[in-house]
C-alpha positions, -999 to 999 in steps of 0.1 A, spaced: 329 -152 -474 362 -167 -473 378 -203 -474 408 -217 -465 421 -235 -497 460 -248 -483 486 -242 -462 522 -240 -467 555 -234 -452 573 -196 -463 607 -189 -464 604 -162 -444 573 -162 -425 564 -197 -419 530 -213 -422 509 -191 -451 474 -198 -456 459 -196 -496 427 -178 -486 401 -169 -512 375 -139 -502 346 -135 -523 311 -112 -521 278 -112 -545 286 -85 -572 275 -56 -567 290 -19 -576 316 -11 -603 346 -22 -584 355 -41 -553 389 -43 -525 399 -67 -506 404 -44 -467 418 -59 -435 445 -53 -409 471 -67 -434 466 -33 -455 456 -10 -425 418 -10 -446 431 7 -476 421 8 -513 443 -5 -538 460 -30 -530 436 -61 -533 415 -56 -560 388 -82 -563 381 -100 -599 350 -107 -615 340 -142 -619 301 -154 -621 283 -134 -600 307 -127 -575 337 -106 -568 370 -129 -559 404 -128 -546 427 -153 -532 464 -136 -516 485 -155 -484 479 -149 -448 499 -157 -417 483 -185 -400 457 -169 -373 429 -143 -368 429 -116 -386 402 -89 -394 385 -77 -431 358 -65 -448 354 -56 -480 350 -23 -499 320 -20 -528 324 15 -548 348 34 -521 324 21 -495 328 -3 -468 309 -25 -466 306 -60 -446 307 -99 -455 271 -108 -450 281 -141 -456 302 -142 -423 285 -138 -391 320 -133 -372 321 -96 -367 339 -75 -341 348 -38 -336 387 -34 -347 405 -5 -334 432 13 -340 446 46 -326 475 50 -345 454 53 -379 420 65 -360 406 39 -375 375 21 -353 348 -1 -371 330 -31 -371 345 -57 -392 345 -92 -399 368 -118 -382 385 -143 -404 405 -172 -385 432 -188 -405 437 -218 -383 453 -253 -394 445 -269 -361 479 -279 -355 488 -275 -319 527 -271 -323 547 -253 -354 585 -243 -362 594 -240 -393 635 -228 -402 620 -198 -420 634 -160 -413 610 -152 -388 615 -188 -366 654 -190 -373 676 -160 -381 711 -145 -366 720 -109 -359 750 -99 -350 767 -121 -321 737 -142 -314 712 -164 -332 674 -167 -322 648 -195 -323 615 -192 -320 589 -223 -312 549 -218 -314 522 -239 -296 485 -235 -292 479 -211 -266 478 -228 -229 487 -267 -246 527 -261 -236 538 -259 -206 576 -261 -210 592 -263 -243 635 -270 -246 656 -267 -282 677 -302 -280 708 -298 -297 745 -299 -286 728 -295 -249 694 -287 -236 683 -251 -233 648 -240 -218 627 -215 -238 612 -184 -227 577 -178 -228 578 -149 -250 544 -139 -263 510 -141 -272 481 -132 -296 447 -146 -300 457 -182 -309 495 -191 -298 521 -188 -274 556 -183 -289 585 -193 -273 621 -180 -278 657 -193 -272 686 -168 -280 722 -186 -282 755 -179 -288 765 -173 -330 766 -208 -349 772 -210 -385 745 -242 -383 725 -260 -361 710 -291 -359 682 -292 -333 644 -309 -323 621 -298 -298 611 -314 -265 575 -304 -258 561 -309 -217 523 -310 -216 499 -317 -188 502 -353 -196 530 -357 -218 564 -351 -231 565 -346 -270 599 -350 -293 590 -326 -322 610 -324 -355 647 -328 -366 655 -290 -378 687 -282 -396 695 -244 -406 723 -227 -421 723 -190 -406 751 -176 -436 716 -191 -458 691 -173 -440 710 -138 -441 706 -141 -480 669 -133 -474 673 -102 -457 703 -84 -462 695 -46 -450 719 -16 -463 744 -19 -434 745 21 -431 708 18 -415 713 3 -380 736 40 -370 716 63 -382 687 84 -368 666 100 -388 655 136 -387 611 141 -409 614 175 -424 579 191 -446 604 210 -465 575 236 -470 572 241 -428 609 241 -423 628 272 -430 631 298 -460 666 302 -476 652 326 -505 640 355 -488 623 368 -516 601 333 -519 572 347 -506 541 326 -503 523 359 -514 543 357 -546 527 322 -549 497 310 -573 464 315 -555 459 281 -548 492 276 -533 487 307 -515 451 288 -501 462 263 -491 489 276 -463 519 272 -482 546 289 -461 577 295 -479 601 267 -470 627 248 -496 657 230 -499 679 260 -496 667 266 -463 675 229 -455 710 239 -465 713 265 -446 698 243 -411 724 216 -417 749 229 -389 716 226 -366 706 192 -377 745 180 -374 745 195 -339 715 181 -331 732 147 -339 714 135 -370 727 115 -395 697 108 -419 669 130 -435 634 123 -446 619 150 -470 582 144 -475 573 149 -517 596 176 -531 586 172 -562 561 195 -589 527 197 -572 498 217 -563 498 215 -526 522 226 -499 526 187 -488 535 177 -520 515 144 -517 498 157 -554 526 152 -578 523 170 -608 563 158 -626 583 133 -606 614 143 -624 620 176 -613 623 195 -578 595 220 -574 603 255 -586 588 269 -553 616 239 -534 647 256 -552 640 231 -581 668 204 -596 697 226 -589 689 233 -551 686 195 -549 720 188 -561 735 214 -537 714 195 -510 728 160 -522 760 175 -522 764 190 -485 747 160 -472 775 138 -490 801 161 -472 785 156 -435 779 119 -439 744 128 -438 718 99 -454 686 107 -474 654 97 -486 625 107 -507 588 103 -503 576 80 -535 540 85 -540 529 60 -565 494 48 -550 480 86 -571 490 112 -588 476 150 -595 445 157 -611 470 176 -630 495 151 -641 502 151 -678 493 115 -683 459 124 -666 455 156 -683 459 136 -714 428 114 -708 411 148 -697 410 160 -735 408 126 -751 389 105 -733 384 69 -747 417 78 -772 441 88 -746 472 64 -747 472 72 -707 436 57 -702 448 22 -686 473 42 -666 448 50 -641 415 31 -624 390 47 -649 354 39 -643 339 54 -672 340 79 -697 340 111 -696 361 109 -666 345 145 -650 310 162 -667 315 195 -683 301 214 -647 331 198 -626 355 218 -653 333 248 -656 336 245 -615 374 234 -618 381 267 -639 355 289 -624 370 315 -595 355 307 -569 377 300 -538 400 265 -537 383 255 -504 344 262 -528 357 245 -554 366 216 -534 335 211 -517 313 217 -550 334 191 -571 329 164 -542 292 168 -547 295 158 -583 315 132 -581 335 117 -608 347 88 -630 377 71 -616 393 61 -584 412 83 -561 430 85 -529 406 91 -499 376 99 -524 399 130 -529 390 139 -566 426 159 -568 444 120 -566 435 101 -592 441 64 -582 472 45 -605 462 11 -621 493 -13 -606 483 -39 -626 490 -19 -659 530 -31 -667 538 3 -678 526 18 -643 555 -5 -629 580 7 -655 567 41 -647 575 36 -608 606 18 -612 619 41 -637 610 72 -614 629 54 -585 662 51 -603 667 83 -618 664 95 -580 686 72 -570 712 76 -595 708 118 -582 722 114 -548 693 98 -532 697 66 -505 662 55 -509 630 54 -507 599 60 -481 567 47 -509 534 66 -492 504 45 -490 523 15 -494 500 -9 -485 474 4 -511 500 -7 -536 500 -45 -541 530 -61 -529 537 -85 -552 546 -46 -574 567 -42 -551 585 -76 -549 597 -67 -580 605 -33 -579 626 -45 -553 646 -65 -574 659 -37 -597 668 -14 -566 705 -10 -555 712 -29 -526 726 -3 -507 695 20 -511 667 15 -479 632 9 -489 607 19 -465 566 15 -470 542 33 -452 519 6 -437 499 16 -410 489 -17 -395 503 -55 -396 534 -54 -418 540 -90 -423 529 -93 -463 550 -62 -468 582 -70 -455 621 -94 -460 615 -93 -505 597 -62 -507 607 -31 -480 637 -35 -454 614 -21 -429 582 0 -427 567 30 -403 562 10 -378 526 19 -368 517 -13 -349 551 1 -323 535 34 -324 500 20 -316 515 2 -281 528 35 -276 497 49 -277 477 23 -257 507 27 -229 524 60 -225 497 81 -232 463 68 -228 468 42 -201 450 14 -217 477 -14 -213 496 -25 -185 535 -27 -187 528 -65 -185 506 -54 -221 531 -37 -232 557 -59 -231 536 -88 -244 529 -61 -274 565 -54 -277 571 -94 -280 547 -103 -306 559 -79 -329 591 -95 -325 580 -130 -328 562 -113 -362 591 -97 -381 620 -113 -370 653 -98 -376 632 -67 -398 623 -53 -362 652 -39 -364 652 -18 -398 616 -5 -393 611 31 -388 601 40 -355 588 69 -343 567 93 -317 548 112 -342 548 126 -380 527 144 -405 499 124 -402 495 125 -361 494 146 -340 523 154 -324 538 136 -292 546 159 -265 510 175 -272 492 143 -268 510 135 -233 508 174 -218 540 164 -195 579 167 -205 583 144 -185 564 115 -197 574 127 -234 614 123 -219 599 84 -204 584 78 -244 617 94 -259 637 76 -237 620 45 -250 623 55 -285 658 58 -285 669 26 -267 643 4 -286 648 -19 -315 643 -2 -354 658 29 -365 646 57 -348 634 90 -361 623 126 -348 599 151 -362 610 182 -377 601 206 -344 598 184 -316 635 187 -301 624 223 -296 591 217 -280 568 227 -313 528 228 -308 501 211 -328 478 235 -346 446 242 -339 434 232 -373 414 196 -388 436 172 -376 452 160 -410 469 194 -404 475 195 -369 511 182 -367 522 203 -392 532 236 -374 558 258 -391 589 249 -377 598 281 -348 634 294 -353 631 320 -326 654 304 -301 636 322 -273 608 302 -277 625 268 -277 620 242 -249 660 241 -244 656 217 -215 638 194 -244 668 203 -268 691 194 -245 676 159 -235 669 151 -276 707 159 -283 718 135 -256 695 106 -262 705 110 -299 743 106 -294 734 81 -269 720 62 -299 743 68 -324 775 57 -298 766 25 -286 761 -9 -309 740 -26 -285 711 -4 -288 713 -7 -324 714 -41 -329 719 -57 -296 694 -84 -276 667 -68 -258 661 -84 -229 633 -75 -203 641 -72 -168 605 -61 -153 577 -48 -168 554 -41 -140 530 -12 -124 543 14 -148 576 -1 -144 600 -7 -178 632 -27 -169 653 -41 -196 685 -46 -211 701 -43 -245 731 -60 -252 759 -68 -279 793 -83 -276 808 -67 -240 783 -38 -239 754 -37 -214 730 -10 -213 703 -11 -185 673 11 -194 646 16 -164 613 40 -170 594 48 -141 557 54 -155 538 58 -127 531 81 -99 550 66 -78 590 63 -67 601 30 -77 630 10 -61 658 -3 -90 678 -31 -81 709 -20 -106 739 -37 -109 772 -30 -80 789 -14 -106 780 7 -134 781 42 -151 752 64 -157 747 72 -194 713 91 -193 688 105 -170 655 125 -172 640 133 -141 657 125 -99 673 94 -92 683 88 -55 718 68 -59 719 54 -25 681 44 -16 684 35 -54 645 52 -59 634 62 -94 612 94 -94 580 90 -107 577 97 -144 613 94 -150 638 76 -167 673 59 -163 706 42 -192 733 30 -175 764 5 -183 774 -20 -167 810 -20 -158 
């Protein structure tokens, strides 16, 4: 069950709800799941009290969507009779759940927190909220009167939005037209130079674009690392040969490809190829070049102006970590035993490590040891990642110590996997010993809010890459959707729209272009990518047209990059490179307004605009020509596809950036 216990206004997210979620105990250990941690373990851990598991954390006001999971199962609140099926492409996640609505009953809200009142650049934003269909005009009163948009919605509310001129302050109420009645609401005051103190992003993010490498996938700069020269369970597990010396050597590529940022998924000691298994978090794998091939890395990157993060994995580590190995040999008298989520003791029985040691094949061994289960949490139910226990101080010291030596290596930040299986109140104060220059970004794969403005600048901005999904390649929302989908994630993080990661595809998806079967509608997507809010990032591979792999689809995006230039796509090459320096050239698609023009039968219209710079952006998704009404004068920036200049006709499945002159 769950139950509202208060409400109260947030500094940056406005009204919060205290909610406390509780089951009958049952099982050894219970989590908290919903859409605010994309239904992950870890995170929320539920506390025994009586004969119930408990836990009270902050929502958003309004609906959102849980269950609960009893020993690594999901299971749902029987005390609740509000189910539904939630969905989600972007995570392939689709279940039936249990609907939880965090509603004060209050038809009309604003509240001078970050997400309601903020500034960015030349222009300040306001944002007013109302029960949904209650409003039927709504005006900011301050030195003058100025009419609201009607900007989005979402189960409960409408959200209305004014965008003015920069102010350093402003005082300002609300007048409220109903069906009957016209409503005076509030006397607001707000001090913008105030509210940048709560979000203060490393500058050097809004002009970059980032560039995902899997160092293992990307190219070879040690001939004679061979993965036959490998272990034999590297060598199982498709380990192909690539490190950071081949990185090195691919830098003129990724500079003339126009990149100014790198992600490297885990580089660290491990058992697997992806790294996501670390085995020693302060030194480069051997098979990556180790330590010394990093600081050559560091140090050409330095020289090109190049940014770059790492992939923190602190949800798990190894089977084969020290500390664990430790509690492997000493039970109930290893120092290391409140480092991890230990169940019981022994933590594996004496046939999962004669199976463990036996040799038989990796993929055997694997399936065998999943049949015998074991005595702790993991990642996944994946016996090889051992679950970390965030509550244990000394896990945080461990985390925050391991961040800072990177750090203090060369490194501009951090992308923390599994984020949201982490609680965020760890990361809140993580946070507060990280260099402010240094850009923190969490993997959460659905509704970001909780994990956002005092704990990551931004996050992989799954709920973007879901809309996506639902409109450029499976046709399940209109434009009129879209945009409404666009909206509401604006109206729900504020000025950290821009710092989230936004992407197309990565290690965990499949990729893009093979999804969509059509250059053309992945130029329309790319197109939107690039002239979109966040900071926008491409896939090791997919500027050269790379395939998915017909493999399990964990695996299926992560096709060894192809440096045979014969069998590049150059005609994708060519349009990546130009949308790229497109990006990276103009300030108002970094951090300018976005202002829709017409989203309508397949139709995306809209402008992007800071200071004297106007870029137009149309994308024709349909099968149709469509008619543009553009401006009498302007210059054409980008195209993908025909565009008849004097009938002024769109092809179908093509796109258009132009500048107003």
């Amino acid at each position: 069950m769950y139950k509202i216990l208060s409400f109260k206004n947030d500094k940056y997210l406005g009204k919060v709800a205290k909610v406390k979620f509780s089951t009958p105990k049952r099982g050894s250990y219970a989590y908290l799941l919903g859409n605010f941690n994309a239904f992950n373990e870890g995170s929320f851990r539920m506390k025994e009290k009586g004969d119930r598991w408990t836990i009270t954390i902050e929502l958003p006001e309004g609906i959102w969507y849980y269950a609960f999971s009893i020993d690594g199962t999901l299971t749902l609140d029987s005390e609740n009779s509000e189910k539904t099926v939630y969905r989600r492409l972007s995570y392939k996640f689709e279940k039936t759940v249990n609907v939880a609505k965090i509603l004060s009953g209050e038809k009309f809200y604003h509240y001078p927190s970050l997400v309601y009142a903020y500034s960015l650049e030349d222009s300040i934003y306001i944002r007013f909220r109302a029960i949904k269909d209650v409003a039927k005009r709504v005006f900011l009163v301050s030195d003058k009167k100025y009419e609201m948009k009607r900007k989005a919605r979402d189960e409960s509310f409408e959200y209305f939005e004014v965008v003015l001129p920069k102010k350093e302050e402003l005082e300002y109420y609300f007048e409220i037209h109903t069906a009957n009645e016209i409503i005076d609401y509030g006397d607001f005051e707000v001090n913008f130079n105030k509210q940048k103190e709560k979000f203060k992003p490393p500058s050097w993010v809004f002009e970059r674009v980032f560039y995902q490498i899997m160092p293992d996938r990307f190219a070879n700069g040690y001939p004679e690392n061979n993965p036959h020269n490998c272990t034999p369970e590297l060598n199982v597990i498709t380990y192909h040969g690539g490190n950071l010396e081949g990185i090195i050597e691919k830098l003129d590529y990724i500079e003339e490809l126009g990149i100014n940022a790198l992600y490297l998924t885990p580089i660290f000691e491990s058992m697997t190829y992806h790294g996501y298994d670390v085995i020693d978090y302060f030194h480069v794998a051997k098979r990556f070049g180790g330590d010394t091939a990093f600081k050559r890395l560091v140090n050409e990157l330095e020289k090109r102006d190049i940014k770059l993060i790492l992939d923190g994995v602190f949800h798990h580590t190894s089977f084969f970590h020290p500390y664990f190995q430790d509690i492997l040999k000493k039970g109930k008298g290893s120092k290391f035993k409140n480092f991890y989520r230990i169940l019981d003791f022994p933590v594996v029985s004496k046939d999962f490590l004669k199976i463990l040691h036996s040799n038989k094949s990796w993929l055997k061994k694997h399936q065998e040891l999943k049949e015998l289960g074991w005595n702790y949490e993991s990642f996944f139910s994946v016996w090889l990642m051992p679950r970390l226990n965030h509550e244990n101080p000394k896990v945080i010291d461990f985390i925050r110590t391991v961040m800072k030596y990177w750090l203090d290596k060369g490194a501009d930040g951090w992308r923390l996997d599994v984020a949201h299986g982490i609680p965020p109140d760890l990361w809140r104060e993580i946070r507060k010993d990280v260099p402010k220059d240094a850009y923190l970004l969490g993997e959460v794969m659905d509704d970001a809010r909780l994990w956002l403005f005092d704990k990551f600048h931004g996050t992989m901005n799954y709920p973007l890459y879901e809309g996506i999904l639902r409109f450029f390649v499976y046709n399940e929302i209109t434009a009129e959707e879209f945009l409404n989908w666009l909206e509401l994630l604006s109206v729900y993080y504020g000025p950290a729209e821009y710092t989230m990661y936004t992407f197309l595809d990565n290690h965990d998806v499949e990729r893009f272009l093979g999804l969509v079967e059509d250059k053309r509608k992945y130029f329309c997507a790319l197109t939107f990518l690039m002239t979109y809010k966040g900071i926008p990032a491409i896939y090791y591979g997919d500027e050269v047209g790379l395939k998915n792999m017909d493999v399990p689809s964990m695996e299926i995006s992560r096709t060894p990059m192809e440096w045979n230039t014969e069998k590049w796509d150059k005609e994708i090459l060519k349009t990546t490179k130009e949308l790229i320096r497109l990006r990276r050239r103009s300030k108002a698609l970094q951090k300018g307004i976005f202002e829709p023009v017409k989203f309508k039968d397949g139709l995306l219209i809209y402008k992007r605009a800071l200071e004297n710079e106007n870029i137009l952006v149309a994308i024709n998704y349909s099968k149709e020509s469509q008619h543009l009404r553009l401006p009498p004068s302007f210059e054409v920036l980008f195209q993908s596809g025909s565009f008849d200049n004097v009938d002024m006709q769109l092809e179908s499945f093509s796109s258009i950036i132009i500048k107003e002159l």
